[in-house]
C-alpha positions in Angstrom: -20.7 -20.7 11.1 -17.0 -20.0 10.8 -16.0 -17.8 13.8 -12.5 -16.9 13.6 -10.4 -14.7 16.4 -7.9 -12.4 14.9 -4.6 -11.7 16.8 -1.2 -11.3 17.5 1.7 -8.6 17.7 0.6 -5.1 17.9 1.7 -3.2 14.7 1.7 -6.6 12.6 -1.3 -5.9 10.8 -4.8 -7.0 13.1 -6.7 -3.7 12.0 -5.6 -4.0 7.8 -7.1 -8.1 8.3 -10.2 -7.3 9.8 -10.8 -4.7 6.9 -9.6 -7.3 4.0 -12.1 -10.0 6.2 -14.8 -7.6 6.2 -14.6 -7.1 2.5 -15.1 -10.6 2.1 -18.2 -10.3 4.3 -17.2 -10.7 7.6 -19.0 -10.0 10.2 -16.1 -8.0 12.1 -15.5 -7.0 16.1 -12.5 -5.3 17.4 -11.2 -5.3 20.8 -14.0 -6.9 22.4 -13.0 -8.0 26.1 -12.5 -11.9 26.2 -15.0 -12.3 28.5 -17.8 -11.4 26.5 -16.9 -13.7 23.5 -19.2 -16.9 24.6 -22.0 -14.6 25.2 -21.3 -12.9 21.7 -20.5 -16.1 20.1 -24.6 -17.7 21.0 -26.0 -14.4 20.0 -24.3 -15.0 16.4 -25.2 -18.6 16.7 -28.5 -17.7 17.4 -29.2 -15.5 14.2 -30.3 -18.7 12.2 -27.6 -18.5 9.6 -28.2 -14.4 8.9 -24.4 -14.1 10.1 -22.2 -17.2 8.9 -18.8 -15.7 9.7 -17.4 -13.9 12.1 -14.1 -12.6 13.0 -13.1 -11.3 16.7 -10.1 -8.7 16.8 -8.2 -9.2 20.4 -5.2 -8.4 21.7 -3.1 -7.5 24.6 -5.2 -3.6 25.2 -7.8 -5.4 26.9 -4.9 -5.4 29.9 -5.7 -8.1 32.4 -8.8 -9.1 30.6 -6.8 -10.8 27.6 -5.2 -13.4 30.5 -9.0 -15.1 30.5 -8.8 -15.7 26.7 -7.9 -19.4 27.6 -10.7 -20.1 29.9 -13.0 -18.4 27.2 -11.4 -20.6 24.3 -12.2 -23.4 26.7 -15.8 -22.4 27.1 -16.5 -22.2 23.1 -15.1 -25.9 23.7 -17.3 -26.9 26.1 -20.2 -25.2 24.0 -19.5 -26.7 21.0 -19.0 -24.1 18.9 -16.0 -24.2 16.3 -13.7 -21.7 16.1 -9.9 -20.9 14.4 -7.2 -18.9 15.8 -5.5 -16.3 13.3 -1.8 -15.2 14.8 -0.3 -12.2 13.3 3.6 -12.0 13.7 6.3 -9.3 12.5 9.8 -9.5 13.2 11.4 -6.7 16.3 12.8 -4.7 13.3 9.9 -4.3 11.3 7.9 -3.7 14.1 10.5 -0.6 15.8 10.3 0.5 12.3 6.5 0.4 12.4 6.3 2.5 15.4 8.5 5.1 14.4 6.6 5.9 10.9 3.4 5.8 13.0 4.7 7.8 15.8 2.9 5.9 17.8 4.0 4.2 21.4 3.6 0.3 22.1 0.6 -0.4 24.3 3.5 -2.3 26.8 6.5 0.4 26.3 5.0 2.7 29.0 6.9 5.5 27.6 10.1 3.4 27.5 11.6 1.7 24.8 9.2 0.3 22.2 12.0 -3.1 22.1 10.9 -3.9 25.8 7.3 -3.6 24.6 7.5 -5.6 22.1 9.7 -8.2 24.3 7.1 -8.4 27.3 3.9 -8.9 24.6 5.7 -11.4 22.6 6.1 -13.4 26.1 1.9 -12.9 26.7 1.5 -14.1 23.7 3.4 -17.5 23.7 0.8 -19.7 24.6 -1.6 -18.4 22.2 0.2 -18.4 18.9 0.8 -22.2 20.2 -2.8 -22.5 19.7 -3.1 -20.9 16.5 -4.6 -22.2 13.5 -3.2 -20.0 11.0 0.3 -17.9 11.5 0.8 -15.4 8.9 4.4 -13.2 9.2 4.2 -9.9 7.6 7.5 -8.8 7.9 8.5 -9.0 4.7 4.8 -9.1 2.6 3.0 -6.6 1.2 -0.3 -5.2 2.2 -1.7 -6.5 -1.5 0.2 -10.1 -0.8 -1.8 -9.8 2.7 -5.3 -9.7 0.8 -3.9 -12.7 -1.0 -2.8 -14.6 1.7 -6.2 -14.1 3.5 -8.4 -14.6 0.3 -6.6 -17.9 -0.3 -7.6 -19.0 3.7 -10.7 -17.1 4.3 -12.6 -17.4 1.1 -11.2 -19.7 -1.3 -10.4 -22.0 1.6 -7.3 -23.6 0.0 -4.7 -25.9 2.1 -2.9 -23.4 4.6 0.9 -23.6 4.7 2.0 -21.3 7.6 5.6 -21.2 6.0 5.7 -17.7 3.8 8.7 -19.0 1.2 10.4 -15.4 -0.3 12.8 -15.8 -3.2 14.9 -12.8 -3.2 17.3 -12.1 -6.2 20.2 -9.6 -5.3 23.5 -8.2 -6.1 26.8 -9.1 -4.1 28.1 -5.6 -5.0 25.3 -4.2 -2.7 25.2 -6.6 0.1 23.9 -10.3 0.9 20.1 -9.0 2.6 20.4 -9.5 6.0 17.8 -11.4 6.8 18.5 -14.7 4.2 18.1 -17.7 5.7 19.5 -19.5 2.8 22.3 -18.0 0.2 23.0 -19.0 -3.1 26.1 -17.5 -5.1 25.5 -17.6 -9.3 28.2 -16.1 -10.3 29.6 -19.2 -11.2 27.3 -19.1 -14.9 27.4 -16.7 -17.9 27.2 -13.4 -17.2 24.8 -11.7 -20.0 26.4 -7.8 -18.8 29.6 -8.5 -21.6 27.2 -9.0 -24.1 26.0 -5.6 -25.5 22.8 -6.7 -26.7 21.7 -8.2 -23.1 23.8 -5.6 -21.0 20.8 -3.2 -20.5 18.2 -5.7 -20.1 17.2 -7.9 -16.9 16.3 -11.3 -16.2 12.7 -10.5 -16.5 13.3 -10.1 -19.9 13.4 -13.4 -22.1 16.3 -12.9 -24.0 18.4 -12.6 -20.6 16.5 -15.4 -19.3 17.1 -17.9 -22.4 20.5 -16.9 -22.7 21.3 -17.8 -19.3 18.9 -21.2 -19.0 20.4 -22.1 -22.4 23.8 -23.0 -20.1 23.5 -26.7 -19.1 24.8 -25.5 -15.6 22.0 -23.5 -15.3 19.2 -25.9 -15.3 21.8 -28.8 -12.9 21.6 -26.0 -10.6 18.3 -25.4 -10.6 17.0 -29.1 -10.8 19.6 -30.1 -7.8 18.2 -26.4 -5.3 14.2 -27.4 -6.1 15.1 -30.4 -4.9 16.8 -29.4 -1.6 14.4 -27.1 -0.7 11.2 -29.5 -0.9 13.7 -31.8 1.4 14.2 -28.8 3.3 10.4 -27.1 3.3 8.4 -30.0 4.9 11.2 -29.8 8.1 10.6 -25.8 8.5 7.0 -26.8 8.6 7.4 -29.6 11.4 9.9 -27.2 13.1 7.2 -24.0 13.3 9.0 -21.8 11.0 6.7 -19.4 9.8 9.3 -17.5 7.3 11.9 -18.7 5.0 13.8 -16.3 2.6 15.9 -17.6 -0.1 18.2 -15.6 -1.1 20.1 -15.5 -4.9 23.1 -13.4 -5.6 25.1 -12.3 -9.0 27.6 -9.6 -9.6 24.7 -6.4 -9.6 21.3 -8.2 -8.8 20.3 -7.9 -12.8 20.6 -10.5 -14.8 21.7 -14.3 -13.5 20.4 -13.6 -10.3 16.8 -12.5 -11.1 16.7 -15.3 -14.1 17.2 -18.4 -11.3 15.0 -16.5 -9.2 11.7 -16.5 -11.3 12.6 -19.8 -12.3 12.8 -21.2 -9.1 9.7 -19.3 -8.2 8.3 -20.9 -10.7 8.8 -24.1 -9.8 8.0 -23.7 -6.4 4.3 -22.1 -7.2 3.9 -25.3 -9.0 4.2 -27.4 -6.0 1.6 -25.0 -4.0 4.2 -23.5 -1.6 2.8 -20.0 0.5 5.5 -18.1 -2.2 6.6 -14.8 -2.9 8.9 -12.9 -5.4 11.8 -10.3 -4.5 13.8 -8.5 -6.7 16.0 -5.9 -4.7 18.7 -4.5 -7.2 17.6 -5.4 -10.1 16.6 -1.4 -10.8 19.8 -0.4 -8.5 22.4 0.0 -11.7 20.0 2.2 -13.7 19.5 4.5 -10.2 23.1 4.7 -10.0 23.4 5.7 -13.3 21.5 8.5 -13.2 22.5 9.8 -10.1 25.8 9.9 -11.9 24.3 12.0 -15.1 22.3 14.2 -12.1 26.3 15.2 -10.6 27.6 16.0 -13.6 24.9 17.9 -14.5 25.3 20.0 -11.3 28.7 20.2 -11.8 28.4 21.4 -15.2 25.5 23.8 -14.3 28.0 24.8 -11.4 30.6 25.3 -14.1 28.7 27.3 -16.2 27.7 29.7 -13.6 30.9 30.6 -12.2 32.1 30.9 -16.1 28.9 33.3 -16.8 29.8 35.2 -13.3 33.4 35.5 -14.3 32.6 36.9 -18.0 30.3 39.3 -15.9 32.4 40.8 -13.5 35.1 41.0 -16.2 32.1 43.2 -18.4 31.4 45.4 -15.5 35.7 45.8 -15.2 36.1 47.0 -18.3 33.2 49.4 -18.4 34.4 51.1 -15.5 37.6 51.2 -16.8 36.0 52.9 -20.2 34.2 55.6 -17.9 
């Protein structure tokens, strides 16, 4: 039987797992006090293989109950039966900015700051995401990429990589994305905007992206990053880092930026990395553009009116003046 304890953060995404796990036919329990997990765990042993996995949801509600989770992991120890710890992290930001769309309070805030919450749990939790089998960060991944990530584990049961590797294409005009841990300026190749043909197009389309892979500079840069980075990955691994996001920047985020990025994506996918695809101004020239057409509209449709009052008043003038 696979018997797998769900935790973690509050607000990094326990509830959406349990639902993706019970889709893939789960047998799924939320919030049950620690104590009672050996007794529940012989009862599902019991069943004669009707119930072949089971997922526990715990976490720091159960108060002073959640500090006997060790002596209960102990216990399934001593009673031989196999479990897997999976820890659910989210960065301070995204979880602040979790809160606040909820309108919900953190179970530690008290009616205080949800930071402090959030600071006094992630202490609790310490020694178990030690002890954790899997640690998935979903800061920066989508509730989709979530499914994935826990179809991959849970069901197709490939190799887990706790490193989630993001490669993010952006524009230097709108900012390097503050939470890179590695940046990477192309600005240095070709840049396909002073050719008309290519100027409206991005790097997802293949004329951008053979124009600028056709540049010998291109593919050194590319061959001589892949190979930094699988240096680099195994380390993050052996370190504990759970999240790594690559960052690649052009001019506007369109064209040379995006191109490297799906290639190096690419390659990376290849090798089996836990890997993920960003994009974040690739759309942010066409927006701008149209906010420009939308202010000259107004202004125009301003124009127009005071034009149409004007010719009004000046009617109204004259017949006055006639009477």
């Amino acid at each position: 039987m696979r018997f797998v304890i769900v935790t973690g953060m509050s607000g990094a995404g326990k509830s959406t797992v349990l639902k993706f796990l019970e889709d893939i036919n789960f047998f799924c329990v939320d919030n049950l006090p620690p104590a009672l997990i050996p007794k529940f765990a012989e009862l599902c042993y019991e069943q004669g293989g009707e119930i072949d996995k089971v997922a526990m949801g715990i976490d720091i509600r159960g108060g002073k109950l959640f500090s006997d989770l060790f002596s209960v992991l102990s216990s399934l120890q001593e009673f031989g039966y196999d479990y897997e710890i999976l820890f659910l992290d989210a960065s301070e930001k995204t979880l602040i900015k979790r809160y606040k769309e909820t309108r919900r309070s953190h179970p530690l805030s008290k009616g205080g700051a949800i930071a402090d919450g959030i600071a006094k749990e992630r202490k609790m939790l310490e020694e178990v995401k030690k002890k954790a089998t899997y640690i998935i960060d979903t800061s920066n991944i989508l509730t989709r990429e979530l499914k994935e990530q826990i179809n991959r584990i849970f069901l197709e049961n490939q190799k887990f990589e706790s490193l989630i590797i993001t490669v993010c294409s952006f524009g230097f005009k709108y900012g390097i994305p503050v939470d890179s841990d590695l940046v990477f300026d192309v600005r240095f190749l070709p840049n396909p905007f002073y050719i008309q043909e290519l100027k409206e197009q991005t790097g997802n389309d293949s004329a951008v992206f053979n124009y600028v892979m056709g540049f010998e500079e291109s593919n050194i840069f590319l061959d001589k990053l892949t190979d930094m980075l699988e240096f680099l990955i195994p380390q993050y691994i052996k370190e504990g880092k759970n999240q790594l996001i690559i960052s690649i920047g052009c001019t506007g985020g369109k064209h040379r930026s995006v191109t490297l990025a799906n290639a190096l994506h690419e390659r990376l996918s290849k090798k089996n990395h836990n890997i993920l695809l960003k994009h974040n101004d690739i759309e942010k020239d066409v927006l701008k553009a149209i906010e420009v057409k939308i202010c000259h509209f107004h202004l125009m449709s301003k124009r127009r009116f005071h034009k149409d009052l004007e010719m009004h008043v000046i009617a109204i003038l004259q017949s006055f003046l006639l009477c």
